[in-house]
N, C-alpha and C positions, 0 to 999 in steps of 0.2 A: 371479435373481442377487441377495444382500445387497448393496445398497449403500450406501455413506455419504450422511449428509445431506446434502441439493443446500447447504444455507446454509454447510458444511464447506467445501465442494467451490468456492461461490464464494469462500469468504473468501480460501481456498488459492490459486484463481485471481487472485485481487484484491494481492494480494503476488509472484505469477508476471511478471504485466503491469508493476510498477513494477520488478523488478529488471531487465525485459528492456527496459521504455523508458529506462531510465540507460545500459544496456549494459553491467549487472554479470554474470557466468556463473554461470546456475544450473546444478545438478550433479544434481538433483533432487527431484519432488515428490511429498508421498506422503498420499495423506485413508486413513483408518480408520474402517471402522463402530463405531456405542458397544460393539458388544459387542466389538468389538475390542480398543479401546481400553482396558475394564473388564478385559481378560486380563493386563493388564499392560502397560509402555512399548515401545513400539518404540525399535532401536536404529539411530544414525543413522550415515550414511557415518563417521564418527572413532569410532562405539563407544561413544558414550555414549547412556544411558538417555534418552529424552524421553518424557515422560507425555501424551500429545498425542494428539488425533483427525487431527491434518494435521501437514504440518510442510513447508517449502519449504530447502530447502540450497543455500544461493547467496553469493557471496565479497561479503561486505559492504565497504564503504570505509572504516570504521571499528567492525573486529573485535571489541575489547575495552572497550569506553564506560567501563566500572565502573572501569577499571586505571587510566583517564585524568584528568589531574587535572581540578579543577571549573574551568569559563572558560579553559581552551588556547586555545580559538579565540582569544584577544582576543591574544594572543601568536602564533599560528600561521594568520594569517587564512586562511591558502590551502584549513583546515581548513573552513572554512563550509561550503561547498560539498558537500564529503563527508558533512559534517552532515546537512545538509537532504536529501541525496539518501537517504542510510540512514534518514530521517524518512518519506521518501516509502512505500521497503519497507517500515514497523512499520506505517504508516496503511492502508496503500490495503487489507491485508487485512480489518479492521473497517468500515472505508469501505464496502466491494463488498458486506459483509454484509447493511448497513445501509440500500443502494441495494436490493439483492434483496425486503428484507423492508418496503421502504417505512417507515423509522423514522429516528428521529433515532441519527446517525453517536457520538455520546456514550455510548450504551444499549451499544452491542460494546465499544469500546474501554475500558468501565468492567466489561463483561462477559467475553465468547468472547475478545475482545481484549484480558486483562489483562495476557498475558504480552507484547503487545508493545506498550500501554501502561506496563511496566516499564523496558525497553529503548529506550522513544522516551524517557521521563524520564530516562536515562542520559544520553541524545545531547544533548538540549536543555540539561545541565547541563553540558554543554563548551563551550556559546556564550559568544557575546562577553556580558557585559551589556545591551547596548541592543539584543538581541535575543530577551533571555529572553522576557520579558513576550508576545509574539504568536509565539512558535513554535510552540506544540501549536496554534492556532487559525489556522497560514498551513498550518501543514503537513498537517492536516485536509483546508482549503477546497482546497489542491492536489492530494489523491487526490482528491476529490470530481470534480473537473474531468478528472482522469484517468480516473477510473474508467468516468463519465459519457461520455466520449468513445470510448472505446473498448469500448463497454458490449457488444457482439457479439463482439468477442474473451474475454473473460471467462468469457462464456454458452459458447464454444466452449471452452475449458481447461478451465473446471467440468464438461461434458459427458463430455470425454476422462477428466477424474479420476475421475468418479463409476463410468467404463465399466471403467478398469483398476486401480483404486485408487492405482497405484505409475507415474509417467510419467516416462521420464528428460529432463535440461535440453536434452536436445540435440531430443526429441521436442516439449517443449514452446515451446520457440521456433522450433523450424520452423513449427506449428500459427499461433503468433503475430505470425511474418512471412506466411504466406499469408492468413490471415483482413486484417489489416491493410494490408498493399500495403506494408511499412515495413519496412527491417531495420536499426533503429539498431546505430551503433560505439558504445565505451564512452564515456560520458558525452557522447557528442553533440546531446541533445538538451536546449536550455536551459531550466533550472529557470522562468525567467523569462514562457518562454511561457504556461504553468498559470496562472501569476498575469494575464496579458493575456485566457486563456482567465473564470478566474474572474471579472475586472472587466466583460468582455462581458456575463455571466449574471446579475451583481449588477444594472448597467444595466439592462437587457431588463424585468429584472425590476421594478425602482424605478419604471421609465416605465411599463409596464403596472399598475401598483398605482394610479400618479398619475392616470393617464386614464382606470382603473375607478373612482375615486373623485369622477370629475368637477373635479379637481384638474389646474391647468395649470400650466404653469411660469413664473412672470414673465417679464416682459421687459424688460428695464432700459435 
């Protein structure tokens, strides 16, 4: 059987996982082999052309970034939120790639991920000001930690995609909910924990550099 590249197939997976841990509806997901993809674009549930090896179709929180003006959020805070969660989906697919191929998460989303390195630039330019500066670099470390966590659901979606090329949302979150023991509501799960997840592994980490280094920590 042709099938699509596994790193396709995770990235595709790696965007599945963050719409379904926010508890947005995905509608479906679809990987293409290159030579598929070289036939021409596939057309997506609305009909329109997409020039893409993947593609994931899921009701984003904020649809339109481009149409929005720049800094809403600082006028519409309840916007954040939505923000960062639609940051999560543009990231975690480059992320998951990134984790797969053992490389630095920057190399996809300056690559395979440009197109939603595009689209995370839109979102980020609705924040308030004193959040521009660390958004592409919280919302990174936050797929990271997602991705990283759920790293066997991933491998499970990427498996299913590679097998049928085309899955639909309702397949893929069932696959999501049993692999994980989890079936998030919409947005019930808080952005906040990633970040508690992230500072654990920055920790972990710092301390173990400290104490291979023969490096101890004061004591005052």
């Amino acid at each position: 059987m042709n099938k699509c590249r596994r790193c396709t197939a995770v990235h595709e997976a790696g965007h599945a996982l963050a719409f379904w841990w926010n508890g947005q509806f995905i509608e479906r997901v679809t990987v293409r082999t290159r030579t598929e993809a070289c036939t021409g674009p596939m057309i997506d549930l609305r009909g329109n052309p997409q020039n893409v090896e993947g593609l994931v179709e899921a009701d984003y929180l904020v649809p339109h970034p481009s149409f929005d003006a720049p800094g809403i959020a600082e006028y519409l805070p309840s916007m954040v939120d939505s923000i960062e969660r639609d940051l999560l989906d543009c990231f975690a697919g480059p992320v998951a790639e990134a984790v797969y191929k053992r490389t630095r998460s920057d190399k996809f989303i300056w690559g395979s991920g440009r197109g939603d390195r595009c689209r995370g630039y839109e979102l980020i330019s609705l924040l308030p000001v004193r959040k521009l500066l660390d958004a592409e670099s919280q919302a990174i470390a936050r797929s990271l930690c997602l991705v990283r966590h759920y790293w066997p659901a991933v491998t499970a979606v990427a498996d299913l995609l590679q097998e049928h090329g085309t899955a639909s949302g309702e397949a893929i979150t069932a696959l999501l909910c049993e692999v994980t023991g989890e079936s998030p509501t919409r947005l019930s799960n808080d952005l906040a924990t990633l970040d508690m997840r992230c500072n654990r592994r920055w920790t972990a980490a710092h301390s173990k550099l400290l104490f291979s280094k023969g490096h101890l920590p004061l004591v005052r």
